[in-house]
DOVO-389791 format. One record per residue (C-alpha): residue number from 1; x, y, z. Coordinates in nm, 2 decimals, always signed. Each point is the difference from the previous one (the first is absolute). Example, Ala and Ser with C-alpha at 12.3 -4.5 7.8 and 13.67 -1.06 7.14 Angstrom:
! DOVO-389791
> zalo;px;py;pz
> 1;+1.23;-0.45;+0.78
> 2;+0.14;+0.34;-0.07
This chain:
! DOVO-389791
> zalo;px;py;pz
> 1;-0.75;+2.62;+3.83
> 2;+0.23;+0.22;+0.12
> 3;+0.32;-0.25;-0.04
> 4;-0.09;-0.10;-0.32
> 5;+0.04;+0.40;-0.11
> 6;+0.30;+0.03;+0.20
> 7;+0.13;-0.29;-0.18
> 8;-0.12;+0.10;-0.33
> 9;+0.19;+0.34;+0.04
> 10;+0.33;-0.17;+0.09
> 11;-0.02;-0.23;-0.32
> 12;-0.06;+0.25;-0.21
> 13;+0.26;+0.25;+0.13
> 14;+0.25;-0.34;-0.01
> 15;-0.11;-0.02;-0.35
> 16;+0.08;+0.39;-0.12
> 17;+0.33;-0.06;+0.17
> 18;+0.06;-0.33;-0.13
> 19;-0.08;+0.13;-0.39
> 20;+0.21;+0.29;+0.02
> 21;+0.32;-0.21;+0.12
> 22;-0.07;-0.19;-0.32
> 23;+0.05;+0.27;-0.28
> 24;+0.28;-0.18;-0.23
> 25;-0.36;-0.26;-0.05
> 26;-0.30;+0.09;-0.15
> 27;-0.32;-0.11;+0.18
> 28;-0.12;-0.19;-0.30
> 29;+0.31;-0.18;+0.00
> 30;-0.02;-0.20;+0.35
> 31;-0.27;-0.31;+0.05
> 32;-0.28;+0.10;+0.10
> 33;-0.16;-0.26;+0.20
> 34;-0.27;+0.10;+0.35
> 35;+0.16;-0.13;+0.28
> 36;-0.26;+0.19;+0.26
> 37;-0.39;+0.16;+0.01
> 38;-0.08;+0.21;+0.30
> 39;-0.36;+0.12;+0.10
> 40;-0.09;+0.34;-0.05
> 41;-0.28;+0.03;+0.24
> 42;-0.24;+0.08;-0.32
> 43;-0.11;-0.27;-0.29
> 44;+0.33;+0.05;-0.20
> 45;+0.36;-0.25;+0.19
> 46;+0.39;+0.15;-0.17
> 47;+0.21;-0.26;-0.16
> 48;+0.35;+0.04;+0.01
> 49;+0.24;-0.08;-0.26
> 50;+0.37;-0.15;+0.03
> 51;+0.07;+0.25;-0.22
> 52;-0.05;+0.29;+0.25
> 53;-0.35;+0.07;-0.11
> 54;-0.37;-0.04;+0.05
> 55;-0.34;+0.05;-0.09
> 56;-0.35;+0.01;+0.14
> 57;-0.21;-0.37;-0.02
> 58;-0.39;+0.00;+0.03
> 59;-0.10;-0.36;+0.06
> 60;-0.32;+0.15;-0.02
> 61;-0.02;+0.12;-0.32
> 62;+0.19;-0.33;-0.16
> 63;-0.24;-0.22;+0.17
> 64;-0.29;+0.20;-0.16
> 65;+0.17;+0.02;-0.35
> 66;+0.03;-0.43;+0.06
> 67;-0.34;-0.06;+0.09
> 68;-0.09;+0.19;-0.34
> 69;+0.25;-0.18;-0.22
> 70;-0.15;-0.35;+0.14
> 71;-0.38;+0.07;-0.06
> 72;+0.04;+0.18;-0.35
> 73;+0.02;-0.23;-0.31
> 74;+0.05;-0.32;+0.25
> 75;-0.09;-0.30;-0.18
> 76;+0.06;-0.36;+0.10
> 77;-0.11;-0.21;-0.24
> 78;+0.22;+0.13;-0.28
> 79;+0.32;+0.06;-0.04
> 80;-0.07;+0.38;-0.19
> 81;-0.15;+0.28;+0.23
> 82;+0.05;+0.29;-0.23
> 83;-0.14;-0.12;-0.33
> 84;+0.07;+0.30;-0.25
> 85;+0.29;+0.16;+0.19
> 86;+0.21;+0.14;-0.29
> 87;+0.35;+0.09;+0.10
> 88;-0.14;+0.37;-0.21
> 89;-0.23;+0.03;+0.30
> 90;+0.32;+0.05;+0.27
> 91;+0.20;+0.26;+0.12
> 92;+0.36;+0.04;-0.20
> 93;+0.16;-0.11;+0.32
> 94;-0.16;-0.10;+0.37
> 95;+0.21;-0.05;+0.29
> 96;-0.07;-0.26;+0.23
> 97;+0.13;-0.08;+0.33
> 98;+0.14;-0.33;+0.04
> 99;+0.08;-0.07;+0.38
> 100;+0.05;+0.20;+0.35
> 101;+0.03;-0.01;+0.33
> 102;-0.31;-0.22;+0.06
> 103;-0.04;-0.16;-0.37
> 104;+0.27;-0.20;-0.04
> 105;+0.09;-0.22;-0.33
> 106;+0.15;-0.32;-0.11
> 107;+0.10;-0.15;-0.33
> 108;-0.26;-0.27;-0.08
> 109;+0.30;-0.25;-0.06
> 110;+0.39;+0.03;-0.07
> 111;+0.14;-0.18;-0.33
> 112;+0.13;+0.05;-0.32
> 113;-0.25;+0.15;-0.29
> 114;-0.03;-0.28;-0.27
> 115;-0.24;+0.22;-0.16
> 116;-0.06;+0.38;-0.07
> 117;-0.26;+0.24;-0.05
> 118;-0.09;+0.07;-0.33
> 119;-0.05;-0.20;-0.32
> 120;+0.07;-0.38;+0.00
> 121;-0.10;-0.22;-0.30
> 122;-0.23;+0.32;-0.18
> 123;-0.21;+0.00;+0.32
> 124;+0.05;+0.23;+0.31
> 125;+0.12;-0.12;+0.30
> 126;-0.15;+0.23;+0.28
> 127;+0.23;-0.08;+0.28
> 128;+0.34;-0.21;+0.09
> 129;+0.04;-0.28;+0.06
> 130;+0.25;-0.19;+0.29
> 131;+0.05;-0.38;-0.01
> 132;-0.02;-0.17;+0.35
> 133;-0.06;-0.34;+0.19
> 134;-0.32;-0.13;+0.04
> 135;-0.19;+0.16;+0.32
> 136;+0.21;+0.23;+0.03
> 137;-0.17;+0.32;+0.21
> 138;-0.14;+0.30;-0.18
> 139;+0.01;+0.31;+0.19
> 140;-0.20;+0.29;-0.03
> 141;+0.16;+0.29;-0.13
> 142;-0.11;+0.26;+0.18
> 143;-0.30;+0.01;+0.27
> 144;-0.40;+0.00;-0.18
> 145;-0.33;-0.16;-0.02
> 146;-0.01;-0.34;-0.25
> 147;-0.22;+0.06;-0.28
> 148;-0.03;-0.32;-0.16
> 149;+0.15;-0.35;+0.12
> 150;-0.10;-0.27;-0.25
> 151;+0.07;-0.19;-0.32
> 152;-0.01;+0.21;-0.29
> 153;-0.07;-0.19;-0.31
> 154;+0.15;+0.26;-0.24
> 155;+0.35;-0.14;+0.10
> 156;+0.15;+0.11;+0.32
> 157;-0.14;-0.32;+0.17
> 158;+0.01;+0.10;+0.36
> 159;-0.03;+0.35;+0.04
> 160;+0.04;+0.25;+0.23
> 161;-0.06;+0.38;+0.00
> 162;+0.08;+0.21;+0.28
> 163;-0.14;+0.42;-0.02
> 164;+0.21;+0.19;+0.23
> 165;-0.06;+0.32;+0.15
> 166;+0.14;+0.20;-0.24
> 167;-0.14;-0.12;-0.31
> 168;+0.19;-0.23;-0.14
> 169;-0.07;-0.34;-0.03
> 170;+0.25;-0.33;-0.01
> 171;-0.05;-0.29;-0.18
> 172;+0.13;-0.33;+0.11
> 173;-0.05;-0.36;-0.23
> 174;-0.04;-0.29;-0.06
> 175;+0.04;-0.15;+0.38
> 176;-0.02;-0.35;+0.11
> 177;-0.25;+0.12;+0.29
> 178;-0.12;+0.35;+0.07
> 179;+0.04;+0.06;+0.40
> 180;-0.25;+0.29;-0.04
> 181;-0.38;+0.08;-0.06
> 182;-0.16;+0.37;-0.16
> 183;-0.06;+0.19;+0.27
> 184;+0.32;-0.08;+0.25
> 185;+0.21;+0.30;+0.07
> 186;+0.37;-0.11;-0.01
> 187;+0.32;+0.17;+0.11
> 188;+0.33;+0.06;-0.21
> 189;+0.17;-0.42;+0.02
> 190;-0.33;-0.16;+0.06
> 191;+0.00;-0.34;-0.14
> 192;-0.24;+0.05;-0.24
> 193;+0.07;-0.36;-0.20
> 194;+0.23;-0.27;-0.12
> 195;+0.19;-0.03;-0.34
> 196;-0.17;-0.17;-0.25
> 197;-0.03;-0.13;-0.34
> 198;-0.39;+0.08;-0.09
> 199;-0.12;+0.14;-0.26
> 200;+0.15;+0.08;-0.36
> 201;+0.38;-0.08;+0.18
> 202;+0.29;-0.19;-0.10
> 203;+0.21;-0.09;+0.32
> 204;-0.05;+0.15;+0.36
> 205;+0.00;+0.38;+0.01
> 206;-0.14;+0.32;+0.12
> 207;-0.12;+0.20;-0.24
> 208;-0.02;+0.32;+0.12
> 209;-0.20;+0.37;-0.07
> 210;-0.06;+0.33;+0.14
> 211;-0.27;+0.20;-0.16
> 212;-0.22;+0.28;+0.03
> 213;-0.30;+0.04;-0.13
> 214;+0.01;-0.32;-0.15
> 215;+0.30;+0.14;-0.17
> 216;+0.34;-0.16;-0.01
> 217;+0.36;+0.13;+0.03
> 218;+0.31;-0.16;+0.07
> 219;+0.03;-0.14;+0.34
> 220;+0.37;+0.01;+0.00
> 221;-0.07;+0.43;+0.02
> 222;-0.05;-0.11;+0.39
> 223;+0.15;-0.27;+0.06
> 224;+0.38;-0.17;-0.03
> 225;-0.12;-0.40;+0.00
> 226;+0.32;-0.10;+0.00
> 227;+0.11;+0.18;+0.36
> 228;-0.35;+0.10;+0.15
> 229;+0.10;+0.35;-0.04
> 230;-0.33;+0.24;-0.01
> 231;+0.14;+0.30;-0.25
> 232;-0.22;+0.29;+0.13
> 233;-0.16;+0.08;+0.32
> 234;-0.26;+0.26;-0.22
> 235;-0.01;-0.14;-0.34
> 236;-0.09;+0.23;-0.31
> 237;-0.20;-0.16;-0.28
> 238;+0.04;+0.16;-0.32
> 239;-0.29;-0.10;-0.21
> 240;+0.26;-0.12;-0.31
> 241;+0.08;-0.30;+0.21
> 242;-0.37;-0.12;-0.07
> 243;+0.16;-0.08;-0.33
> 244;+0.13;-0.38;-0.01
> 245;+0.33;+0.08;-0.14
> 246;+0.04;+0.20;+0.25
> 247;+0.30;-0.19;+0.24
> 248;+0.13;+0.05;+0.34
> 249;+0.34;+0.01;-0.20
> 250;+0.19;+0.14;-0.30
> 251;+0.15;-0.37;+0.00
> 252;-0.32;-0.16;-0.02
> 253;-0.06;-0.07;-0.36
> 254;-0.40;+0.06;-0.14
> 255;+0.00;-0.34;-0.13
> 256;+0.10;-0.20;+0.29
> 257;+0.14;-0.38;-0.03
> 258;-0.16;-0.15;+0.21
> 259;+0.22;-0.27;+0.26
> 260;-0.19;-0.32;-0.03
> 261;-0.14;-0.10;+0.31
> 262;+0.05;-0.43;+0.04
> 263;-0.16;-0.24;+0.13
> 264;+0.11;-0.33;+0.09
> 265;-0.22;-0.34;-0.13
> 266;-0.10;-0.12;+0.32
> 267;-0.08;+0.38;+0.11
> 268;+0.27;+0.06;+0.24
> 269;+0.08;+0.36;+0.07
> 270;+0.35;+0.16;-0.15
> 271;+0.14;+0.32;+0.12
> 272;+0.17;+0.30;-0.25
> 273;+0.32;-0.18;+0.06
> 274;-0.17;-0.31;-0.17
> 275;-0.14;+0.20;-0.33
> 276;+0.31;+0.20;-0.05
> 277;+0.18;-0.36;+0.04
> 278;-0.23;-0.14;-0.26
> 279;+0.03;+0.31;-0.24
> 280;+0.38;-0.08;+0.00
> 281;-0.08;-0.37;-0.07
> 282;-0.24;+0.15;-0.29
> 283;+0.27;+0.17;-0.14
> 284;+0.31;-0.24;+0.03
> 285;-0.28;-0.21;-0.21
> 286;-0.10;+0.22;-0.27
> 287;+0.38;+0.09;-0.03
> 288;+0.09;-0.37;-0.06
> 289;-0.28;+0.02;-0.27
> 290;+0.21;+0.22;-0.21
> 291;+0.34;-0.21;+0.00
> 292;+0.07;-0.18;-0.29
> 293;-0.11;-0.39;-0.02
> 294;+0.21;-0.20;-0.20
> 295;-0.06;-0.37;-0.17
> 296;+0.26;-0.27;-0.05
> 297;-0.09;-0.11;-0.35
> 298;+0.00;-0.44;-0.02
> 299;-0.04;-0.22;-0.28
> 300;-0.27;+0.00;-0.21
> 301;-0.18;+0.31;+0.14
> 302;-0.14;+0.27;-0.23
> 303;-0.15;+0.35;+0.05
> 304;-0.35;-0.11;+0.03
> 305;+0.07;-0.29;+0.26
> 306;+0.21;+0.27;+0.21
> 307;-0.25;+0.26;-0.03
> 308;-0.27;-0.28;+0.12
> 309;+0.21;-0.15;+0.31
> 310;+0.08;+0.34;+0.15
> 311;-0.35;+0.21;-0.04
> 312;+0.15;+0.23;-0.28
> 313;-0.05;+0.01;-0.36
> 314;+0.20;-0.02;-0.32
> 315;-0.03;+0.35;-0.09
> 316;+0.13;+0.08;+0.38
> 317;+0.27;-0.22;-0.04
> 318;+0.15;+0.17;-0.34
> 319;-0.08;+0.34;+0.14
> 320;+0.22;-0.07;+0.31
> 321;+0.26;-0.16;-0.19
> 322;+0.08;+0.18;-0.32
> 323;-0.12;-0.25;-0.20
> 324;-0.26;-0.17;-0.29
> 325;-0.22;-0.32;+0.01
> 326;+0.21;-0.15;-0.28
> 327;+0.34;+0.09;+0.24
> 328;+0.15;-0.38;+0.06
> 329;+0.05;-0.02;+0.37
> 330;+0.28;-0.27;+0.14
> 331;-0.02;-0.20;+0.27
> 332;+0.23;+0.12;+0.31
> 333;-0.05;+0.39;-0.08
> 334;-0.20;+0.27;+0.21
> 335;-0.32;+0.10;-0.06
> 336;-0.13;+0.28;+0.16
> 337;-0.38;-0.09;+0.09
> 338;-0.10;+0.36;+0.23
């Protein structure tokens, strides 16, 4: 007891002497990640801060919060716990702490986004989604208790939702196999399933949502798939981004075009490197389609037999060309048929 508030005292004396040595910064400036807890000798432990500071923990209380957040509104048969949740009924803005010391986190997979949040083809599109190989692992996002592990008719195919201490809850879709079951308490990089194809899916992919509340907002506010990065250690949710045109980004567009996930015939996996391959293919294609065709005219043709041979019409054939359907054609001229 003693050493531990001998040791607390020099810390925090290192730490006054520390911050004052680092004036030309400002606090808020430097990462702030917890690189140490010590006991207190009461119920509360101090976390300290690369950034030269800390703050009291109560394990305690958090555990007590938890325990409440996992017995109210916890369903596992359906999908929706709070039926009737308006985003009207929240807070402007609600801050929520997203990892610590002891609650670590982990980004659920690492890829490119083939598509965004917000409106695809007139319907929303609650979450992201990352193309991957078949079985690959799922990790869990952050540590919490699985709410539901099952196939969900209404289009996620395999589905599993994860309620974490603070609130929140993460979505994760249409898996080959869930690795989970409601109940199961997971940590942050649990393997929580395999990449799939279930559901209402075209090609292998995660698709991916955070919510609260039953309410969606962007999950690229949290996370950077394409690095792993987590963007906040305490995350503030303003209740606008409730509203799906609401993105992560100023350069996501409202109407996103959606990247076309692929699937081979005999239902081999592809990776991103294989769609964004095929996309150029798709492209060289289309552009080809717009080059002009041309038709070595030969004895005893006329308009209509042209038009019949090469999938066209008559009137297609004058538009192209400049021309009438009483314009003589002559054998050994051009005709331009596309």
């Amino acid at each position: 007891m003693r050493s531990n508030k001998l040791k607390l005292t020099a810390l925090l004396s290192l730490l006054l002497l520390s911050t004052s040595s680092l004036y030309a910064q400002r606090i808020e400036d430097l990462p702030r990640i917890a690189m140490d807890t010590l006991d207190t000798g009461t119920n509360a432990k101090v976390v300290i801060y690369t950034n030269n500071t800390w703050e009291f923990f109560f394990p305690g209380l958090d555990s007590l919060v938890a325990r409440n957040v996992y017995t109210t509104n916890w369903i596992t048969d359906q999908v929706f716990a709070y039926k009737g949740t308006s985003a009207n009924d929240l807070p402007a803005s609600m801050e929520f702490p997203l990892f610590n010391k002891v609650n670590e986190y982990k980004c659920p997979v690492v890829g490119r986004v083939s598509s965004r949040y917000g409106i695809r083809r007139g319907r929303n599109h609650n979450g992201i989604d990352i193309p991957l190989k078949l079985r690959e692992p799922i990790y869990a996002a952050f540590p919490g208790v699985v709410r539901y592990s099952r196939y969900n008719s209404g289009g996620y195919g395999n589905l599993v939702i994860i309620r974490h201490d603070n609130g929140l809850e993460t979505w994760y879709g249409h898996l080959s196999k869930a690795n989970v079951e409601v109940g199961d308490y997971v940590v942050a990089g649990a393997v929580i399933g395999f990449a799939g194809n279930t559901g209402r899916s075209r090609g292998v992919h995660l698709h991916f949502e955070v919510r609260y509340r039953d309410l969606t907002f962007d999950p690229e506010r949290i996370f950077d798939f394409e690095t792993g990065d987590i963007r906040y250690q305490n995350f503030v949710l303003e209740k606008s981004y409730f509203n799906i045109r609401s993105n992560a980004s100023e350069l996501l567009e409202d109407n996103d075009e959606e990247i076309a996930l692929l699937a081979t015939e005999d239902g081999q996996e592809i990776t991103s490197e294989d769609i964004l391959e095929n996309i150029e293919k798709i492209q060289e294609a289309e552009a080809k389609k717009l080059e002009p065709v041309y038709y070595t005219i030969k004895n005893g043709d006329t308009l209509s037999r042209i038009a019949s041979r090469n999938g066209t019409t008559v009137s297609e054939l004058c538009r192209l060309n400049g021309i009438t359907r009483n314009t003589i054609i002559r054998a050994g001229r051009q005709l331009r048929i596309r």
